[in-house]
C-alpha positions as protocol buffer text, in pm:
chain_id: "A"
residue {
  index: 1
  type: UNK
  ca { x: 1349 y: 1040 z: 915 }
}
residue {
  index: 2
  type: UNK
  ca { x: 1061 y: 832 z: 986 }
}
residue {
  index: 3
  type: UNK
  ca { x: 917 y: 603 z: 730 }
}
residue {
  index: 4
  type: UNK
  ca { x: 550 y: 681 z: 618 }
}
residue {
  index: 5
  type: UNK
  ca { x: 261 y: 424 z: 451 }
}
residue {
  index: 6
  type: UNK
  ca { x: -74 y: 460 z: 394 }
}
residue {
  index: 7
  type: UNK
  ca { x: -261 y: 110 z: 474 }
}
residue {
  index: 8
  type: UNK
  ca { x: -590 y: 150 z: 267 }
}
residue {
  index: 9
  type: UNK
  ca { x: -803 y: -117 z: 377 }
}
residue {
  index: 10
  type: UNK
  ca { x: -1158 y: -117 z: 450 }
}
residue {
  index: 11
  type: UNK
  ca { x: -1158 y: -390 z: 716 }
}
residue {
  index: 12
  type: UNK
  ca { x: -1068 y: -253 z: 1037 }
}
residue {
  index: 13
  type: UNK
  ca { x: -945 y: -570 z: 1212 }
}
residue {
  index: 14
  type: UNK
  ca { x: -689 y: -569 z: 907 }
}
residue {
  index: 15
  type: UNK
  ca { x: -569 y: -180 z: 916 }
}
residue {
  index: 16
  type: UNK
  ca { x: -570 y: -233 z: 1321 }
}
residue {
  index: 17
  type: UNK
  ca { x: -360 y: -496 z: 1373 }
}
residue {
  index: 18
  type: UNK
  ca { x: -94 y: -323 z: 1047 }
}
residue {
  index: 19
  type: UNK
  ca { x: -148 y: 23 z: 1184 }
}
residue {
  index: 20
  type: UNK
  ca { x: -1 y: -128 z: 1517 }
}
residue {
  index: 21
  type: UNK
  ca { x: 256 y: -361 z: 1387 }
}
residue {
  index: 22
  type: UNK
  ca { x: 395 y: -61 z: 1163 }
}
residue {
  index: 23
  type: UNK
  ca { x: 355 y: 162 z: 1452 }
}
residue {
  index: 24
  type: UNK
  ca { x: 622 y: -66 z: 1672 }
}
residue {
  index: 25
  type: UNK
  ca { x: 874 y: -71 z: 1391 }
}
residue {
  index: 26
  type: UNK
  ca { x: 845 y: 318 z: 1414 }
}
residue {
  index: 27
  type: UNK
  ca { x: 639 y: 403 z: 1099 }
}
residue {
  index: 28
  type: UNK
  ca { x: 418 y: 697 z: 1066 }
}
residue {
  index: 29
  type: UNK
  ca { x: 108 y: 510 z: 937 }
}
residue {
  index: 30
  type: UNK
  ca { x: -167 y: 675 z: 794 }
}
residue {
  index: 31
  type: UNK
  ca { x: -541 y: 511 z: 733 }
}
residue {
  index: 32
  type: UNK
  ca { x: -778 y: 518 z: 437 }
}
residue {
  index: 33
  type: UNK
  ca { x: -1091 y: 340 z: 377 }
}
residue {
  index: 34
  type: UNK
  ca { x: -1132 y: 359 z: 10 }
}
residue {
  index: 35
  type: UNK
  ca { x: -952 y: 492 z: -270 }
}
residue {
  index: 36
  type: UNK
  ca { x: -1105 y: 841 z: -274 }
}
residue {
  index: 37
  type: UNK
  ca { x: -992 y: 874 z: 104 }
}
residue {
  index: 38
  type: UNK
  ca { x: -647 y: 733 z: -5 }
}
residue {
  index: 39
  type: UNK
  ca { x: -584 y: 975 z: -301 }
}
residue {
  index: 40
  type: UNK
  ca { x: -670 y: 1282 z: -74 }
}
residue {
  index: 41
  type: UNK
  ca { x: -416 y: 1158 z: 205 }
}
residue {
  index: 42
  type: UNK
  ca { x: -179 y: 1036 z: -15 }
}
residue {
  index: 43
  type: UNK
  ca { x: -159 y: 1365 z: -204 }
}
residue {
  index: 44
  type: UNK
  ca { x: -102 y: 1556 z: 124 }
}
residue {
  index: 45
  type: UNK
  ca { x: 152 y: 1305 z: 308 }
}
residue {
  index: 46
  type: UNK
  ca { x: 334 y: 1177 z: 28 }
}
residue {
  index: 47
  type: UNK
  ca { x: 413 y: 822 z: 185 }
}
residue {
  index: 48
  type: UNK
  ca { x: 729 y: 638 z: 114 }
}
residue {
  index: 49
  type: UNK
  ca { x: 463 y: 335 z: 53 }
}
residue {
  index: 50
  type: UNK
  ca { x: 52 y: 254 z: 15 }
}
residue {
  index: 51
  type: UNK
  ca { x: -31 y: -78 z: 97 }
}
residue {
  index: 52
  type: UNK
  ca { x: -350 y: -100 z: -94 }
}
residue {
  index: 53
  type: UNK
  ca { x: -664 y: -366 z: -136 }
}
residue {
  index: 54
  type: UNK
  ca { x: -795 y: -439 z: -448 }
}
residue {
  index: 55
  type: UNK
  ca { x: -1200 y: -494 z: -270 }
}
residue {
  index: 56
  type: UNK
  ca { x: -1321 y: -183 z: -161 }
}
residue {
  index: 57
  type: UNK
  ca { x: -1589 y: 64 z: -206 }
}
residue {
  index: 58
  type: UNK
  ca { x: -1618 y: 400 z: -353 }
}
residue {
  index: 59
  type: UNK
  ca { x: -1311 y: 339 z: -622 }
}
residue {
  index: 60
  type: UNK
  ca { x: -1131 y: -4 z: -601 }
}
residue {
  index: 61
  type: UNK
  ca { x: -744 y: -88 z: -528 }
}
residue {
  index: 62
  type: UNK
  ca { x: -703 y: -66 z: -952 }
}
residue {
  index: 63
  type: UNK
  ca { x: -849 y: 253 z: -1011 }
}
residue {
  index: 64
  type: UNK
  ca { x: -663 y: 371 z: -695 }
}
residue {
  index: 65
  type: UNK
  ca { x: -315 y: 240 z: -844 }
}
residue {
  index: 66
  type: UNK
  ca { x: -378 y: 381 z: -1197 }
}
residue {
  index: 67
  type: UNK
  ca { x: -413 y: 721 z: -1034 }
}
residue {
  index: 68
  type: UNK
  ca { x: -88 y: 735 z: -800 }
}
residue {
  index: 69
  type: UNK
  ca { x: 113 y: 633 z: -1082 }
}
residue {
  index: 70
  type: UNK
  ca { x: -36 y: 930 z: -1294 }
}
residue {
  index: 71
  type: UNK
  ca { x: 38 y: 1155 z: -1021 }
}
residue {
  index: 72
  type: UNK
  ca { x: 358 y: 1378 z: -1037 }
}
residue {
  index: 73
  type: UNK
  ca { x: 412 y: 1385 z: -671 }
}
residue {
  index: 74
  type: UNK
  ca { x: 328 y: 1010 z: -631 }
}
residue {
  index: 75
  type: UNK
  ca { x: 519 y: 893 z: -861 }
}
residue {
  index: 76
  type: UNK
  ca { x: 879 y: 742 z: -661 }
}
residue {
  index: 77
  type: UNK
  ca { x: 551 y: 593 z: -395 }
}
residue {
  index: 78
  type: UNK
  ca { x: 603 y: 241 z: -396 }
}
residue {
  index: 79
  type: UNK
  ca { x: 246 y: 45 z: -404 }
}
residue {
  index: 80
  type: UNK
  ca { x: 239 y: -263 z: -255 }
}
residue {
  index: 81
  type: UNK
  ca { x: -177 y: -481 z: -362 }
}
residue {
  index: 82
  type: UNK
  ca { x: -231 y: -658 z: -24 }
}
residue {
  index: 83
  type: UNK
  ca { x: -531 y: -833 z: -161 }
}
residue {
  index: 84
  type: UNK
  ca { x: -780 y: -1156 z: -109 }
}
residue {
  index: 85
  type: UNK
  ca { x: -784 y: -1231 z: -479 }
}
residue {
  index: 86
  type: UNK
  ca { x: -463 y: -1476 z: -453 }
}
residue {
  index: 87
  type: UNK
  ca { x: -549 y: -1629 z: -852 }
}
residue {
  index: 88
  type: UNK
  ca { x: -261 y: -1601 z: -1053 }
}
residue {
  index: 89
  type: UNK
  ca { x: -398 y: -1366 z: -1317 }
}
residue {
  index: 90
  type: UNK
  ca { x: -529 y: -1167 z: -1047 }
}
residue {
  index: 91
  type: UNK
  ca { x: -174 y: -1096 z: -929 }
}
residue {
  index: 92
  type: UNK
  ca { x: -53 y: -1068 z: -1277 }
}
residue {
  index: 93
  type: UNK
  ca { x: -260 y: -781 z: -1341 }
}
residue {
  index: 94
  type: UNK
  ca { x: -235 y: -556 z: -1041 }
}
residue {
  index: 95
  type: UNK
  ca { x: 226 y: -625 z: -1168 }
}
residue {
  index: 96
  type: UNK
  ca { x: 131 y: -525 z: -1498 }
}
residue {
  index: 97
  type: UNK
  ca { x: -55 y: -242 z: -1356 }
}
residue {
  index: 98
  type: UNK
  ca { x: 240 y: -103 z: -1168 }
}
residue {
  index: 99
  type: UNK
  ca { x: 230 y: -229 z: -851 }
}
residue {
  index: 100
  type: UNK
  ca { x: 561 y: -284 z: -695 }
}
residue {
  index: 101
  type: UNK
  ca { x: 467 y: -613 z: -513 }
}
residue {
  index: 102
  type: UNK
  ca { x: 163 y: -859 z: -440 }
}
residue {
  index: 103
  type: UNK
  ca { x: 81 y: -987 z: -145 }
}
residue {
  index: 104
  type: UNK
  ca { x: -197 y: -1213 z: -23 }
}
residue {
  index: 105
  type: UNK
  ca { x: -432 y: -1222 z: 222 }
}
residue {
  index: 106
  type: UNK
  ca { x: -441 y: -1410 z: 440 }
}
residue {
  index: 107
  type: UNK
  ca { x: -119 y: -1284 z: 532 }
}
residue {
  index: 108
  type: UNK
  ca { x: 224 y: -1299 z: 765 }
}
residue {
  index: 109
  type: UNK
  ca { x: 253 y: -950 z: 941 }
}
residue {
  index: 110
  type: UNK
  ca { x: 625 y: -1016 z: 1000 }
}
residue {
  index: 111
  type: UNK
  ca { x: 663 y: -1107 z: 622 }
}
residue {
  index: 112
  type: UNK
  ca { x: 447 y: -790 z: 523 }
}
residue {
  index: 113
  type: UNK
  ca { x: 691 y: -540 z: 749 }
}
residue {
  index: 114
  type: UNK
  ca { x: 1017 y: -729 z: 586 }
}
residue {
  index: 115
  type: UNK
  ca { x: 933 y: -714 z: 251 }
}
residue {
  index: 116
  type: UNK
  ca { x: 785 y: -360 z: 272 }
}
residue {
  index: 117
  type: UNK
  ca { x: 1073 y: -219 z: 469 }
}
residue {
  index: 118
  type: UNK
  ca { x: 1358 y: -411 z: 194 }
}
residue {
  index: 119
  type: UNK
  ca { x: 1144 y: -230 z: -113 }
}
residue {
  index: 120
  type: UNK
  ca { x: 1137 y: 132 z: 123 }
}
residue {
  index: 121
  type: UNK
  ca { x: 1519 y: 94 z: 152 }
}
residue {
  index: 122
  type: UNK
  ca { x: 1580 y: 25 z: -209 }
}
residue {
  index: 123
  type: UNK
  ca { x: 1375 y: 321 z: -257 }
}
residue {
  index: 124
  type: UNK
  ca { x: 1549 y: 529 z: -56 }
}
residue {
  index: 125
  type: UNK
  ca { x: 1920 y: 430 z: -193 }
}
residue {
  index: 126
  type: UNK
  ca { x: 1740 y: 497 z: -537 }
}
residue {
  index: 127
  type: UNK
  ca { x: 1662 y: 880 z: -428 }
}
């Protein structure tokens, strides 16, 4: 079975060049702007994984987390804050939030894919 994520990103030269690189490594990838847009997709795909930014309009990468992990169906997602705000408290709160990982941008795509394919595996020996 094919893996799915969400990227939800609202810079398209970001969610382009992931959308492809996830796309190679056989993913079924699936694109929201905001955190509204995200919710609504996420909700109907169930991904194995949201790679989410913190910065965006509408509802931000916080608001967007505290709602997948109140969700029933959302709740085995992992969410992974791929975000410019690289401070150390800024990472410490998006943890304590219940994000599964933090990752900054600027960022390695290969590293991206290899950590988010180890914590889709664990995931997946978890089920």
């Amino acid at each position: 079975m094919r893996k799915k994520i969400l990227i939800v990103d609202d810079e398209p030269n970001i969610v382009m060049s992931l959308e492809y690189a996830f796309k190679k490594k056989d993913f079924e990838v699936f694109i929201a702007r905001d955190g509204t847009e995200a919710l609504e997709i996420a909700e109907k795909e169930t991904p194995d994984l949201i790679l989410l930014d913190i910065m965006m309009p509408e509802m931000d990468g916080y608001e967007t987390l505290k709602r997948v992990r109140g969700n029933k169906k959302l709740q085995h997602t992992k969410v992974v804050f791929l975000s410019a705000k690289s401070k150390e408290k800024d990472i410490e709160k998006g943890l304590k939030m219940g994000a599964d990982s933090y990752m900054t941008k600027p960022f390695s795509i290969k590293k991206i894919i290899s950590d988010i394919e180890g914590l889709i595996d664990k995931k997946i020996k978890r089920n």
